[in-house]
N, C-alpha and C positions, 0 to 999 in steps of 0.2 A: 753573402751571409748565409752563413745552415739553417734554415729554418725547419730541421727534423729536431721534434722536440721528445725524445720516448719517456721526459717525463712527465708530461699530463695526464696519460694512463694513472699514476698512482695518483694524482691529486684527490683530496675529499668528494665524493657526488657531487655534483654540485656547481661545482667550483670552476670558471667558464676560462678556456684558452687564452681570451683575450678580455680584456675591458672593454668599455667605452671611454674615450679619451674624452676629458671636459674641452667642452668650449667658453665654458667663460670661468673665469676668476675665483678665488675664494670666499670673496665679498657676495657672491650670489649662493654659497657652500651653506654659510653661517646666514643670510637671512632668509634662506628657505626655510630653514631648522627653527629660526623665530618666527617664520610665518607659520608654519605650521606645528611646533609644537611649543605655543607659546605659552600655556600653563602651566606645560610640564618641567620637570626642575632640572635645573641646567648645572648649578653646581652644588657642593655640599661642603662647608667649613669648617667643623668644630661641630657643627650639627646646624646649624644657618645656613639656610636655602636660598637660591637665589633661581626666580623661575627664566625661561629663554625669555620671554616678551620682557622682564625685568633686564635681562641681557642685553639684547638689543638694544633698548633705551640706552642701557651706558652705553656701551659702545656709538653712539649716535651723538651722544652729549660731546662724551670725549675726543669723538674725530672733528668736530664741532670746536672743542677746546683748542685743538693740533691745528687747525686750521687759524683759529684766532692768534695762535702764537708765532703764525708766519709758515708753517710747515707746507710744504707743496710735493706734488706729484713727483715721486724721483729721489725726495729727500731721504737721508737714511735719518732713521730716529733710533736711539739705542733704549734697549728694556735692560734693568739689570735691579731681577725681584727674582726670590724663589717662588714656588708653588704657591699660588691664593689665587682668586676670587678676578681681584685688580690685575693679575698675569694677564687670566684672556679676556679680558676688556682691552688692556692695552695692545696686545695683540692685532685684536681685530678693526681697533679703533684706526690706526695706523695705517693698515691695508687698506682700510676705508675708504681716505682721501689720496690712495695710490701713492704710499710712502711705504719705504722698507725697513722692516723689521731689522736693528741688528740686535742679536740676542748676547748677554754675557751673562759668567757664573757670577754670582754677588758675592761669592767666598774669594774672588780674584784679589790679592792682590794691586797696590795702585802700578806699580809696576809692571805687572801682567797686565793691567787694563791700559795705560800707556801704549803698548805696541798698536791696539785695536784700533783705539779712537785716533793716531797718526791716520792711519788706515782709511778707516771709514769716515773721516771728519763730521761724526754727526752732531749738530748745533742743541739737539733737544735731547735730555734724557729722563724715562721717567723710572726711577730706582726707589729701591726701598729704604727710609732712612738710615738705619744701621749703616749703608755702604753709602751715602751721600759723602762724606767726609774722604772716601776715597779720590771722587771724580774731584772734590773740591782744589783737592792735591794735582792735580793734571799739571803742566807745565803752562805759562800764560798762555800759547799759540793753540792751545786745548783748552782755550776755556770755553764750557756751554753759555750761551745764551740763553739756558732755561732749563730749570732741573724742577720736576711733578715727583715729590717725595710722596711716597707710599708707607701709612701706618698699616700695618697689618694686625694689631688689634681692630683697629675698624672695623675689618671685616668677619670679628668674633662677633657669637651672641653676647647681647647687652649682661646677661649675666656671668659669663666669662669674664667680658671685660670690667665690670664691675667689681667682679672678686679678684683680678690682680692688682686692682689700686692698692689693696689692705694692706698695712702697715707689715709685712710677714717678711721677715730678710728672703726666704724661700723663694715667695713669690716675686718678690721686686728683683730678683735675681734673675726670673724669668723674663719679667718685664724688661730687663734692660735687654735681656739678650734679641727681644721682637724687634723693639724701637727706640730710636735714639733720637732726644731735639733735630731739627733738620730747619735753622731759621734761615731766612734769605732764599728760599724753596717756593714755592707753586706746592698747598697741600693738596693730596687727591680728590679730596669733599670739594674742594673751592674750585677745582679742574674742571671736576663733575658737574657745580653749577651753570654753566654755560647752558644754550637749549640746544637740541638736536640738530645734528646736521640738515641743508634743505635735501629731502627728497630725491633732489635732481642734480647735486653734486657727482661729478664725473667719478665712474669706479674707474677702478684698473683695468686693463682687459686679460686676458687669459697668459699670452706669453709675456708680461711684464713682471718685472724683480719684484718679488715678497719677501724677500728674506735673505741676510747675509750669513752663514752659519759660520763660526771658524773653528778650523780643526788642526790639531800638529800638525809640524811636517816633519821630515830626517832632517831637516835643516835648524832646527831649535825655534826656528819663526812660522805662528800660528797666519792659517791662508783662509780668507774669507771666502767660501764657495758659495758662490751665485745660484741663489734655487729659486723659481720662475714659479707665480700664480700654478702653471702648468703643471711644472713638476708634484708641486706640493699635492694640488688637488689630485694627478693622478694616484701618487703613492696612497692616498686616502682610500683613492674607488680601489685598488688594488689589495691594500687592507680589507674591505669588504669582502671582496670577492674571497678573499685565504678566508675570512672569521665565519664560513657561509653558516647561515642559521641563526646568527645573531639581528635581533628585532630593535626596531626604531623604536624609540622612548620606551622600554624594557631594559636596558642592560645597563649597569652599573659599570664606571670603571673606577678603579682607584687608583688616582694622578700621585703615584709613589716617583716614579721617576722624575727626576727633574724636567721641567718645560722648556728651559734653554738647552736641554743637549737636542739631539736630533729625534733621536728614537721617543722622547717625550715630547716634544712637540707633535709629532705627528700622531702619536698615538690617542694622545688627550685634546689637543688643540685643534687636530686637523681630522682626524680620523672619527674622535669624537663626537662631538660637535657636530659631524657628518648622519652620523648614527641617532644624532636628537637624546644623549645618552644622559645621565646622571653621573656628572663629576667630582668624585666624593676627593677633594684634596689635601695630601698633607703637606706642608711646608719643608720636611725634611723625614725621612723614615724613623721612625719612632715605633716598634711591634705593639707595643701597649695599647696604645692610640688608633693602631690600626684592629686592631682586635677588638678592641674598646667601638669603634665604628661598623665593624662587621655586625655585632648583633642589631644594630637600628637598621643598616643597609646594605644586606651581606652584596661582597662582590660578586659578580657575576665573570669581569674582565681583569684579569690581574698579571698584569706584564713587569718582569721585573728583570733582578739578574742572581744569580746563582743563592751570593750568600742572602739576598733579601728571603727567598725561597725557605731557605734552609732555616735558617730563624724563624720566619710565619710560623711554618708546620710545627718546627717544637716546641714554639711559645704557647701555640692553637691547641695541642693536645694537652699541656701542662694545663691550661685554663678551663680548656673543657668546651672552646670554641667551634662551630662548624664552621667549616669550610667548604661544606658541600653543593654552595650555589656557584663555588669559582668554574665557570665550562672552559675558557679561553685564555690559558695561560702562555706566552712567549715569553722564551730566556733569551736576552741574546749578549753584545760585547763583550762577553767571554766564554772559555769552553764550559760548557755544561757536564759534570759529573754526575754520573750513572746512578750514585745513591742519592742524590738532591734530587735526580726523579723518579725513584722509588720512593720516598720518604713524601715528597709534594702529594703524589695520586696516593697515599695512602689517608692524604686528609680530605682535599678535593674532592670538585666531581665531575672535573675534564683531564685530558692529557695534558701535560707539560709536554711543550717540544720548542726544539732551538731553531732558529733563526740568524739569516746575518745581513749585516747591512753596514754601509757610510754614510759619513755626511755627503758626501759627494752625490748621492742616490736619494734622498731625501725620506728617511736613509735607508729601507728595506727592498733587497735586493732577492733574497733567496729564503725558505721555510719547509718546515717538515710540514706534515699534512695532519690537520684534528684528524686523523683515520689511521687505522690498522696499519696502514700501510707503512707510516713513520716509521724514520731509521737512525733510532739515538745512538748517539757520537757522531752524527756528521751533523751539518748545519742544512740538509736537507738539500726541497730541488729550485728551481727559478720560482718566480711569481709567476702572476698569467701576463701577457705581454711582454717578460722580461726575456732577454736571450743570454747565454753564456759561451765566452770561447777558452781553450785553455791550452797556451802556449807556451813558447819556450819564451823566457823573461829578456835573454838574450838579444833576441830575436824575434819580437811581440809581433811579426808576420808571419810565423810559422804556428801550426797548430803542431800538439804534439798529440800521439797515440794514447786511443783510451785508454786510464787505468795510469798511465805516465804523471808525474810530477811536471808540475807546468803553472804558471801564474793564471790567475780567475781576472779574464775583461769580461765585462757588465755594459749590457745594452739596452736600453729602454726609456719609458719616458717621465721616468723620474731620475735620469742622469742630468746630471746638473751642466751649463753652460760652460763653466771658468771658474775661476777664480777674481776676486772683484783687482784691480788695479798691478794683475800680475800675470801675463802672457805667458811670460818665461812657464812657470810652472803648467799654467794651463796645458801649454801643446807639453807638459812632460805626459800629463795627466788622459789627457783623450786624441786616441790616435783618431785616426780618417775615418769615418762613416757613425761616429761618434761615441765609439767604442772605450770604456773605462777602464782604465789598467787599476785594477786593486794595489797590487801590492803582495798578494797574500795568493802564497804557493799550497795548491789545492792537488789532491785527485778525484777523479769521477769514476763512478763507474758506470756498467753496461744502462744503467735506468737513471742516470742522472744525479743520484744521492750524493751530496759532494761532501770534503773531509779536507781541514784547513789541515796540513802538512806541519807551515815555516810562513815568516813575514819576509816577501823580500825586503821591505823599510822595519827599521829600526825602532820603532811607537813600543812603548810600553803599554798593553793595556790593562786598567786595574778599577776599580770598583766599576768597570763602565766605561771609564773615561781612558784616551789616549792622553800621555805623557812622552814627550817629546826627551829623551837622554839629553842632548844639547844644550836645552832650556837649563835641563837641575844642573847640567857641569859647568855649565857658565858661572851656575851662583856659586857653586861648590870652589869652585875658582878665584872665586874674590875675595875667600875668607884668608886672610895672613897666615895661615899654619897650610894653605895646602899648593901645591905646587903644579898639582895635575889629578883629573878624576875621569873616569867612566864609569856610565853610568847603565843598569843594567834591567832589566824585568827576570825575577825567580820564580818559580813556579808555587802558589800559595795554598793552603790546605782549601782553600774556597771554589778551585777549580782555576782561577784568575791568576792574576799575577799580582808580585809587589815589590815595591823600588828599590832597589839596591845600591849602594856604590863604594867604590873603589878606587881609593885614593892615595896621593903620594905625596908625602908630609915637607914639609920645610926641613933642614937640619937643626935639630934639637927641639923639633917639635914634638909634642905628644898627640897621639889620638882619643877629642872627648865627643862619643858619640851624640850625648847628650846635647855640649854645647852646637854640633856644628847642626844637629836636627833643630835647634831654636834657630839659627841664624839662618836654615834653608826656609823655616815658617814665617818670617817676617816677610820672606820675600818672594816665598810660593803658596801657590795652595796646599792645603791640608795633604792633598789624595798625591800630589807631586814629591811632599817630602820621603826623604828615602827611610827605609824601616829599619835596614842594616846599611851600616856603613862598616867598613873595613879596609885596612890599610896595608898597598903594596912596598916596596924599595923601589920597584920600577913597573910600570904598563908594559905590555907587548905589544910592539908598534909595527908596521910596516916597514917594507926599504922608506918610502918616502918621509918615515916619521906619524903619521897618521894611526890613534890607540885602533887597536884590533878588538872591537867589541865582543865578538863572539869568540876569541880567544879567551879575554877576559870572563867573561860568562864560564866558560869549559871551567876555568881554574877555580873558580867560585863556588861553583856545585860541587868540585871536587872538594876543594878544603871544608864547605858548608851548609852542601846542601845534605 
């Protein structure tokens, strides 16, 4: 392996080569943080506080709960809530009794949730009710044995929740959209009465499974990556070491991101949490709200992705908002445009800078530096401990010359194990000495500052999230007018991308874009359906028959971009 790194020279003062590798678990991450900052407040709701030593306890109740429901060492338990309160409780309650985390989006689909729970066969899940009615749908051979519905007015102040009972269509409109009846459930209040876990219940140790994460693949089928105590805890101290200057119980973060994708997990749950931080969380991004939060608790940590960025600062200046406490900004899952960080640091009062990372990495891999030295439009240099090599894709045992085009492997010890129940891909995934094939055609230069090129896979990525073409063509396929589809990522005014597709009609079919986006929403999520659709005579296919996507793509931006 090269272990010439010439780019730690530019990292922030500070900021050390190497970590300390945890040796134990994440269960000893989060109750150090309640042993020692147990007063201090752990998270922040609607303006309800909830201090760490109040944290603990749940979490203690609740792994307590998991335990009385049969739950053991090994098991996977599936979370599927947005952003609250109940998230990392359940979380940590899980890891507690050495059970794995699987995380899902609650906006999935029962169809989309389908593939996962084949997958992972987890017998408990504790979701929020809105999506209870999903899992309810599973096919018999997926049925839970227990489902912990989560109200997330609960965890509003009493006066909030008081004022969405009133009789206001407004309001009740609101209220349906929090919570839904959820009978035949395990409520979380009733969870939570159980008493704490004993004391001397067995943790996990350090290299055991925390967490299942799943991410597309080019194959339309989403792959559970195996991410280890180990891993997780190191991408955390790794995090620290890039945020250097950032103080235990002093910094605020605000949990915008979601907690089931990667980047928010770690950022809020694990990295957090680490830090003894103040978790000010919103359930879905809302500017208002967040602005609205900013004057009681301005942020200090504000990680997001491009257009969230973009929106803050113009909302912030319209209102008359500071932003001047934000020090610690990362953009990352898409590219960051130049005026969204001119426009950020004009309200701020740290740098914006990009970052990249997978699930597969748990998930941050590489960062510009809080310092001068940062070089926006690339995604910057390794973390401390992390290595990179950059070869021919071809040939992922050849390096190629600096400054050359060549595929980004990732080495380190937030590289994930596997894949859970899937070899095949695994050994696609990490060659000999543990080495991660991205995917994603970079170059470097003489100091390390790297620069995403091309994807060699095929993933859309758009608000954040990867989008699998396969997944949307499949459904795009089943609808009776269409005959054949490809499906593509266009370049979006946000920096990002957004779904496209291109289709070929039955005979005497018409094209209604309107209807076929209804008919991809019932059975995608929101961020998967396509924004345009448009209609070929025929695909460009291969000799073998096989759509040429980046042909397809070419002719698209010509007729429309």
């Amino acid at each position: 392996m090269n272990t010439e790194t010439p780019w730690t020279r530019h990292y922030q003062p500070g900021v050390p080569d190497e970590i300390d590798l945890p040796t134990e678990s994440l269960v000893a991450l989060y109750e150090r943080s309640v042993a020692e900052a147990g007063s201090s407040v752990a998270t922040e709701f609607f303006g309800r506080t909830t201090t760490y030593a109040e944290l603990g306890d749940q979490i203690a109740r609740a792994a307590e709960g998991l335990r009385r429901l049969g739950v053991q060492a090994g098991d996977r338990v599936a979370i599927v809530l947005p952003n609250c309160p109940q998230h990392v409780v359940a979380f940590y309650a899980v890891l507690r009794i050495g059970a794995v985390v699987v995380e899902h989006n609650p906006l999935y689909t029962e169809r989309e949730l389908r593939h996962m729970f084949e997958d992972h066969a987890a017998r408990v899940a504790i979701c929020w009710d809105v999506a209870v009615a999903k899992l309810r749908a599973l096919p018999d051979d997926l049925a839970l044995e227990r489902i912990i519905s989560v109200n997330l007015l609960k965890a509003f102040p009493t006066l909030k929740r008081l004022a969405l009972q009133l009789p206001v269509p407004k309001l009740r409109a609101t209220r349906d959209r929090l919570t839904q009846p959820a009978p035949g459930t395990v409520s979380w209040e009733q969870f939570l009465a159980a008493p704490p876990i004993a004391p001397g219940h067995p943790r996990p140790g350090v290299r055991d499974l925390a967490v299942i994460q799943y991410t597309s693949g080019t194959t339309g089928v989403p792959k559970g990556a195996m991410l280890s105590h180990f891993n997780l805890f190191s991408n955390a101290r790794q995090g620290e070491a890039w945020m250097h200057g950032a103080q235990y119980r002093k910094e605020v973060f605000y949990a915008i991101l979601p907690m089931f994708h990667a980047f928010g997990m770690t950022l809020f749950l694990t990295y957090g949490i680490l830090k003894q931080a103040r978790l000010v969380i919103f359930p879905s991004f809302d500017v208002d709200l967040v602005l609205d939060a900013a004057r009681k608790s301005p942020p200090t940590v504000y990680c997001a992705v491009p257009p969230i960025y973009q929106a803050t600062a113009n909302r912030a200046k319209e209102r008359g908002v500071s932003l001047r406490s934000a020090k610690y900004c990362i953009s990352g899952a898409m590219n960051l445009p130049d005026a969204v960080v001119e426009l950020w640091e004009s309200v701020s009062g740290g740098l914006l800078v990009e970052g990249y990372g997978m699930t597969e990495a748990s998930p941050v891999c590489l960062g510009n530096p809080f310092h001068p030295s940062r070089r926006p439009g690339t995604i910057g240099v390794p973390f401390p401990s992390t290595h990179m090599r950059v070869v021919d894709p071809a040939d992922p045992g050849r390096e190629v010359g600096s400054g050359e085009r060549g595929e980004l492997l990732i080495k380190g010890p937030q590289v994930f194990s596997g894949y859970w129940n899937n070899p095949e891909e695994t050994e696609k995934a990490l060659l000999p000495g543990g080495w991660l094939r991205t995917g994603d055609l970079v170059t470097v230069d003489a100091d390390g500052f790297t620069t995403i090129v091309d994807r060699v896979k095929e993933l859309i990525i758009t608000g954040g999230f990867n989008v699998s073409p396969s997944e949307v063509e499949g459904v795009l396929r089943g609808h009776p007018d269409i005959t054949d589809a490809a499906v593509i990522g266009v370049p979006a005014p946000s920096g990002g991308e957004s779904v496209a597709a291109v289709v070929t009609l039955r005979q005497g079919a018409r094209l209604d874009e309107a209807a076929l986006r209804d008919y991809s929403r019932e059975r995608l999520a929101g961020y998967k359906v396509p924004r345009q659709i448009v209609s070929l005579n025929d695909l460009p296919r291969s000799m073998l028959g096989k759509v040429l996507r980046k042909e397809v793509r070419e002719k698209f931006l010509a007729d429309h971009g």
